[in-house]
N, C-alpha and C positions, 0 to 999 in steps of 0.2 A: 722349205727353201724359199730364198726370200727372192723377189722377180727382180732383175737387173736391168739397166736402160742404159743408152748410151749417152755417156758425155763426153768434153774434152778437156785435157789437160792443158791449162792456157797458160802452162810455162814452153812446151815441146809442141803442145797444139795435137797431137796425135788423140787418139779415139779412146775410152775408156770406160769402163762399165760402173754405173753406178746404182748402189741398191734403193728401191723407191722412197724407203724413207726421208733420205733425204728432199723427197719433193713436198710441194703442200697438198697438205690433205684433202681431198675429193669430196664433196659436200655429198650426202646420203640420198639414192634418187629420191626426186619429187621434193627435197626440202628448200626453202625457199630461203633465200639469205638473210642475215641477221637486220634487221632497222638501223639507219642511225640515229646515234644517239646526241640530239642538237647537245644538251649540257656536257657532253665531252669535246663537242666539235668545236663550240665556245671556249674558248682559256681568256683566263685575268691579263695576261700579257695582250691580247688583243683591246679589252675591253682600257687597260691602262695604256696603250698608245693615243688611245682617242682620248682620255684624260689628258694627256699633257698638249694632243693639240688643244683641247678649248683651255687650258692653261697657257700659253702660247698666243693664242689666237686676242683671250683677254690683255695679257700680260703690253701687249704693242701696241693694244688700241683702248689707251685710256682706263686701263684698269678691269674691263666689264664685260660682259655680255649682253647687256638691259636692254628690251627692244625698245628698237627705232635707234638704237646707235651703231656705230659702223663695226663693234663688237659682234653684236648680234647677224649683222649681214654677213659676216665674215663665217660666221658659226652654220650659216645655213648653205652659203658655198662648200664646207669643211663636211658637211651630209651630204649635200648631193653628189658630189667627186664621189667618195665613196659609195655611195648608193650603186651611184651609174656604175663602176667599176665592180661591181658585187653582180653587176648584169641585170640590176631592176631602175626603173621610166620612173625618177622622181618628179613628181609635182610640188609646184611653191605656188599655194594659194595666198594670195596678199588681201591685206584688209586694214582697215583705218582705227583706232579705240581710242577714246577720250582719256588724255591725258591730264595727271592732276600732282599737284609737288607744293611741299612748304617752301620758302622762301625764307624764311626765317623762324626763329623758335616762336613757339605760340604763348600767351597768358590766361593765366584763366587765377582771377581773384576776388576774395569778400571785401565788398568797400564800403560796406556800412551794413548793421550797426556798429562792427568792430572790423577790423581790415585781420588780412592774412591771403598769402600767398601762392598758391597752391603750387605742386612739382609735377612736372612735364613725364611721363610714363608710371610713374608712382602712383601721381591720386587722377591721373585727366590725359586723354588724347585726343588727337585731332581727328576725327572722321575725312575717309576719303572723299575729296570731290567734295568735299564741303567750302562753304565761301570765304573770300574776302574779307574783313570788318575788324573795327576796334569798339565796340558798347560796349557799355557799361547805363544798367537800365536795373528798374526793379525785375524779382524774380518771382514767375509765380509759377505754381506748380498745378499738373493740367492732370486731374484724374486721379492724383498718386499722392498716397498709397493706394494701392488698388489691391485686393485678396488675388493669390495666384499670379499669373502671367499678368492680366488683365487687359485691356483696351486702353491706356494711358497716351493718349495722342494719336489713335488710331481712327476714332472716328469726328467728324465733325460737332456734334453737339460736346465734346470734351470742352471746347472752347469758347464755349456760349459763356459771358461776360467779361471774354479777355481780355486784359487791357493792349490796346495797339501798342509799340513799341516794348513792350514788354521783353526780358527772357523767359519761355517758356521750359520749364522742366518736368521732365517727363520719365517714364519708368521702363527699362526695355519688356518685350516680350507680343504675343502677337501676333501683330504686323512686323510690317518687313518698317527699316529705319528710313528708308526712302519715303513711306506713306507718311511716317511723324513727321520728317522733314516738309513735305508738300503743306500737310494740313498746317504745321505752326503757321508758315511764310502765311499761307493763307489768311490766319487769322490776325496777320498782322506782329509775327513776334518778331525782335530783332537779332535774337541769335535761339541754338536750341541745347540745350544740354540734357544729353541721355544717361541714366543712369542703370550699373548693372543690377542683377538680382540678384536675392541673396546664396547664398553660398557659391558664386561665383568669384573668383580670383580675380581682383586687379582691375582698372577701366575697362571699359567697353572697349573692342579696338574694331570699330565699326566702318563700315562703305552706306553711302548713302544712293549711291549706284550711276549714278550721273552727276557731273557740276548744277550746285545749289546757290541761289542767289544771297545769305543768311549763315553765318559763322556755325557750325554744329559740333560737337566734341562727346566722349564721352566719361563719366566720371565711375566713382569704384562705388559699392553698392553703399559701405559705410559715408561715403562722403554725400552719397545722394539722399539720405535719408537724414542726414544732418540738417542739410540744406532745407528738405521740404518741409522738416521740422521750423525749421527758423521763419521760410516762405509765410506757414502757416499759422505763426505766432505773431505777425503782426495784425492785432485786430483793431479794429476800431471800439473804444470803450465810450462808453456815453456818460458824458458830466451829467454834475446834479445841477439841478435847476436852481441858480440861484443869479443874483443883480450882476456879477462880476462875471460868470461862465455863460449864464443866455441859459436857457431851457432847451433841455436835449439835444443840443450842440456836442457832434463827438472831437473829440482829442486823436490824431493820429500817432500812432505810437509808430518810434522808428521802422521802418521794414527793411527785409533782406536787399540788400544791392548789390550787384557781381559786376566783373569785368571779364568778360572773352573777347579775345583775340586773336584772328589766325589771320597772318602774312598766306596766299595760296594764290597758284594760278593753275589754269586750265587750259588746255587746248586740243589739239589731235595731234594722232604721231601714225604713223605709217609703220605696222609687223604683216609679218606671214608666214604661214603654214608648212612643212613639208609633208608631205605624203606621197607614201610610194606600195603597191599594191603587188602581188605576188602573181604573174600569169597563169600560175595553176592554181583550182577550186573553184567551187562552186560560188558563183558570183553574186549569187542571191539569200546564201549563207558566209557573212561576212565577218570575219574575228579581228576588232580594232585592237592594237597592243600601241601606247602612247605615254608620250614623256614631254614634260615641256622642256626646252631648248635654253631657253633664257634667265638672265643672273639678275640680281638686283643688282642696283647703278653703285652699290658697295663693296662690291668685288667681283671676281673672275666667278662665282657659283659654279665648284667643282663638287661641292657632295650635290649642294643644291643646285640646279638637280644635275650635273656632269655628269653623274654615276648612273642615272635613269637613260638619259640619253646615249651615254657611252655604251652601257648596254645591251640597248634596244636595237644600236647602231650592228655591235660585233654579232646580233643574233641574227641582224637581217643579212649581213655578210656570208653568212652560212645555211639559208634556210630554205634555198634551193636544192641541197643537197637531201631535203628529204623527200625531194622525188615525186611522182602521179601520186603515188603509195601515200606516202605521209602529208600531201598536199589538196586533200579531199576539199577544204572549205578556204573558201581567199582569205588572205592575212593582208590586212592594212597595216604598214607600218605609217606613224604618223608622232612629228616634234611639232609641239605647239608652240606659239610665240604669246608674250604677254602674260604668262601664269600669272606673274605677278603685279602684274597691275589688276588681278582679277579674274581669271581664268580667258582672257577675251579673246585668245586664239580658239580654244576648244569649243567655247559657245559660239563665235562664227562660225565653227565647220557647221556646227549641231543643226545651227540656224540655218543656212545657207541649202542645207539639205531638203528635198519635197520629201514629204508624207513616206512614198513609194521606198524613195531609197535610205529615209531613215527604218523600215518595215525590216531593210534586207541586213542591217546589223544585229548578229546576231547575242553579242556582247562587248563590251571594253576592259581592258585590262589596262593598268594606269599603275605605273613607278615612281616614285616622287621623291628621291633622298633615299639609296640604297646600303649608302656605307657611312653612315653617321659612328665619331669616332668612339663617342660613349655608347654607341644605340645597342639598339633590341632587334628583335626580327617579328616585327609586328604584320597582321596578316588582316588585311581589311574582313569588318566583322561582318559576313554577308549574311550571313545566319541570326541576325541580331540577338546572340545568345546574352552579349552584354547589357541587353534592354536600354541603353541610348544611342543617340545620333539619330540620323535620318533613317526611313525605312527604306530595306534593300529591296528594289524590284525582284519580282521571284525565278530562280536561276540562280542570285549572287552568291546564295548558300554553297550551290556548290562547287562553284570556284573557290571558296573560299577552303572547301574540303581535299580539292587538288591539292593546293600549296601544303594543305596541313599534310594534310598523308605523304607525299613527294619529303617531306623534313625530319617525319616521324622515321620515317625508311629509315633517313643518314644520321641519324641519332641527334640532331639540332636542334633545338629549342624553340617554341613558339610563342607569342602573346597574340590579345585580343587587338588587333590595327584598329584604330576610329573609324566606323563607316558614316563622316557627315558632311560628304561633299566638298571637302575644301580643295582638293586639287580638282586636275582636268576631268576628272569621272563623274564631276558634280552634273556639270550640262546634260551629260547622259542619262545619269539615273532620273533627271529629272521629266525627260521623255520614257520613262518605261524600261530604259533598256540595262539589263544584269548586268553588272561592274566588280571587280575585285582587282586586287594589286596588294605589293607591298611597299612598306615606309618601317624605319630604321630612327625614325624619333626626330624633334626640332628643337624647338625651345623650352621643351617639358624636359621636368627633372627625373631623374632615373631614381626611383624607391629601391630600398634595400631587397625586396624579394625579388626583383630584376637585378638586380647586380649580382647576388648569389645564385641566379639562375643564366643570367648572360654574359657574366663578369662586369669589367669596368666598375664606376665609383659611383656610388648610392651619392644620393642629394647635390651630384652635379647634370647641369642641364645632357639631353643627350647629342646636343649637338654645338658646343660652346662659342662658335663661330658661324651659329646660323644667321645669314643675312649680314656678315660682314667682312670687315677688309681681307682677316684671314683665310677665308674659307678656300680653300687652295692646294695643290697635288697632295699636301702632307697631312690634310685634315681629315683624308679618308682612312675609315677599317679596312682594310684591301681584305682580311679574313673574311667580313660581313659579308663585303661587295663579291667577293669572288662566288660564294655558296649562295647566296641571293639572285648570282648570274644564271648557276645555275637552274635554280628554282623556277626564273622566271621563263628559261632555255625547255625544262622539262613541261609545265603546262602548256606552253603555247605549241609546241611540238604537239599535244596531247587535241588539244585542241582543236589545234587546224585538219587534223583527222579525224576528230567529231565531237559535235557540240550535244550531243544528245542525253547528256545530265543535266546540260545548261535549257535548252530549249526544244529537246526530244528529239533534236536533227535538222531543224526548219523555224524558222523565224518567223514567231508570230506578231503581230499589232495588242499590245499590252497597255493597259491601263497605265496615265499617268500618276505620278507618285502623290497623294493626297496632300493639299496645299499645308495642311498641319503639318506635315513629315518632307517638307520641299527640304535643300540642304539648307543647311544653318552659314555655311561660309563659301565666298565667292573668293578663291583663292587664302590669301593670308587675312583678308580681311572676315566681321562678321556682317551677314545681313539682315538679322532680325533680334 
């Protein structure tokens, strides 16, 4: 016989019996309630609200989001409302970075022995933060060839009989391009042209890391090796001895002559920080989860990075709700300013930090472009299974195994993500500390065994609107971005309840990243 209980009939209101079923079921003693589950609490509709405001937010104010414009200020009000409203004490840490922009398109040409014009992204780019100048000087080439990587303007005896005013050409690898930059100026060159290495793709697209006083650019590996060839074909041959030539009297044969060029200026600009912290966890075991904020001055940057940010935004909205329980170790949320000018928001936090409380992070998790409309579901390679990029501090293996296993569960597809620093996780790994995230592809083209593995179109780039005008509500995968949301909703959930795959449960002081294995890129640019 089934137990009956009283209700009422809330047509006549009078008293009625009803049998328990009707009621919800009674939890079994002693069992304890279910978790929640942040990737369900998170939906795409939330995460695409905040998408159209920084669509909106760009779209009013000049087009952009690029820090130090009133886009950007706008974008950091547009986090903190909601933050505060989500019931979490946002901080906006400000900071100042050196700013640097063409002015006009750059030249770069052979003007003797024979002329010819070189093309702007094709065969030669401008390095950031490189100078002002128009020369046109002989070209001599400092070390290079060199076997391997080599030292090609890295160290001072490279230079021993340079001629002053010279261009100096030089080979990448190494050093960092800052260190050739310093040493050419040093030696007296009048501009620098770096060249890539071989089987690398396309100019150097390098940062020299601060304003240089000397034009610097870099060229494609085939065109650098033309040059040095040419550089080094002009020699001096020695006449014969006779009444009309003079005795051992040499003859100059024509040499290589170049013309570079870069229109460039420099100044500061004024960005900052948001960070907002989780009142529950352990405050000395600290889980950074970060996205930069900011677009290039080419468009509203809604995949790049909107989708990171939108993200990280709808996760922190809900991630109180995991309670004492699920909020064992503090979660930093944090939107950097400046990625693109070079990571410069993430590295002032990094910097800005003593010893003590960079000790107490325990890892970074870093988004960067979640819904690229060709991409993939690339998963930073913590594990350095693919033997390049920079080396992962030790821990990032197993973030990188989270996401995998979290994907493998829902039947979704994964590739190897580049682990070489180029976004905001660079500053970090570069102090020691475990880093993973996901990236969904930029300007790299999609090969056929990804596209029959993630759909979309083999041999088009994965994001055909990266760093431009279009890049805007309708350039995102909302499929990518949605399952990605949750990928990124289920490890930090995971996470912030314990890090002891990552670092055993407690945050130790870890050796920095060996200078040979530093990151290779300082945001979009390269540094070495």
């Amino acid at each position: 016989m089934r137990k009956l209980i009283t209700g009422r009939n809330l047509l006549t209101g009078t008293a009625v019996a009803l049998p328990a079923l009707f009621l919800p079921a009674a939890l079994p003693a002693g069992a304890a309630p279910a978790r929640p589950d942040l990737a369900k609490l998170v939906t795409l509709k939330d995460v695409q609200a905040h998408l159209a405001a920084f669509q909106e937010i760009a779209d009013y104010n000049g087009g952009n989001r690029a820090a130090g414009t009133s886009g950007y200020g706008v974008s950091v009000k547009y986090v903190v409302g909601r933050l505060r409203k989500a019931g979490l004490s946002p901080k906006v840490q400000k900071f100042t970075f050196p700013y640097w922009a063409e002015k006009s398109d750059p030249v770069f040409a052979r003007t003797a022995p024979s002329k010819k014009t070189y093309e702007r992204e094709k065969d030669f780019l401008t390095f950031a933060y490189s100078g002002d100048g128009d020369v046109t000087a002989a070209a001599v080439a400092v070390d290079y060839p060199a076997k391997g990587d080599g030292t090609s303007g890295c160290e001072k005896s490279d230079f021993k009989g340079f001629a002053k005013g010279s261009i100096a050409l030089v080979q990448r690898g190494t050093c960092t391009f800052a260190v050739k930059a310093a040493r050419a100026r040093a030696a007296g060159a009048s501009a620098l042209v770096v060249a890539n290495t071989a089987g690398e793709k396309g100019p150097v697209n390098g940062t020299v890391s601060k304003p240089v006083a000397i034009p610097v650019i870099g060229v494609t590996h085939e065109l650098g090796a033309a040059l040095v060839k040419a550089a080094k074909g002009a020699k001096t041959a020695k006449g014969k001895k006779g009444a009309k030539q003079g005795a051992n009297k040499g003859v100059k044969k024509a040499g290589l002559k170049l013309r570079v060029k870069t229109d460039t200026v420099h100044g500061k600009r004024s960005s900052s920080n948001v960070i907002a912290d989780t009142e529950r966890g352990d405050p000395d075991n600290v889980v950074v989860a970060g996205a930069h904020l900011d677009s290039v001055p080419e468009g509203a940057g809604i995949n790049d990075n909107g989708t990171g940010a939108a993200a990280l935004l709808a996760i922190a909205g809900r991630i109180k709700d995991l309670g004492k329980g699920g909020l064992r170790n503090r979660v930093r949320f944090a939107w950097w300013g400046a990625e693109e000018e070079g990571l410069q928001g993430s590295a002032h936090y990094v910097k800005s930090l003593r010893a003590s409380e960079r000790e107490k992070i325990a890892l970074n998790l870093n988004f960067d472009m979640l819904g690229s409309p060709n991409g993939v579901r690339g998963v930073y390679d913590g594990d350095g299974s693919t033997g390049t990029g920079t080396r992962a501090p030790a821990g990032s293996g197993a973030i990188e195994k989270m996401f995998r296993d979290y994907f493998k569960s829902r039947k979704l597809p994964t590739t190897e993500g580049a682990f070489n620093g180029r976004s905001d996780y660079g500053p970090f790994i570069a102090k020691g500390i475990p880093a993973g995230g996901i990236a969904t592809g930029a300007e790299g083209v999609k090969t056929a065994a990804e596209a029959k593995k993630f759909g979309g179109r083999a041999g088009k780039a994965y994001d055909p609107c990266y760093h431009a005008r279009c890049d805007r509500v309708k350039n995102v995968n909302l499929k990518l971005l949605d399952t990605n949301t949750d990928g990124v909703a289920h490890v930090l959930q995971h996470l912030a309840r314990t890090t002891v795959a990552v670092n055993g449960g407690a945050r130790v002081a870890l050796p920095l990243v060996p200078s040979g294995h530093a990151p290779v890129w300082q945001g979009p640019y390269q540094v070495r």
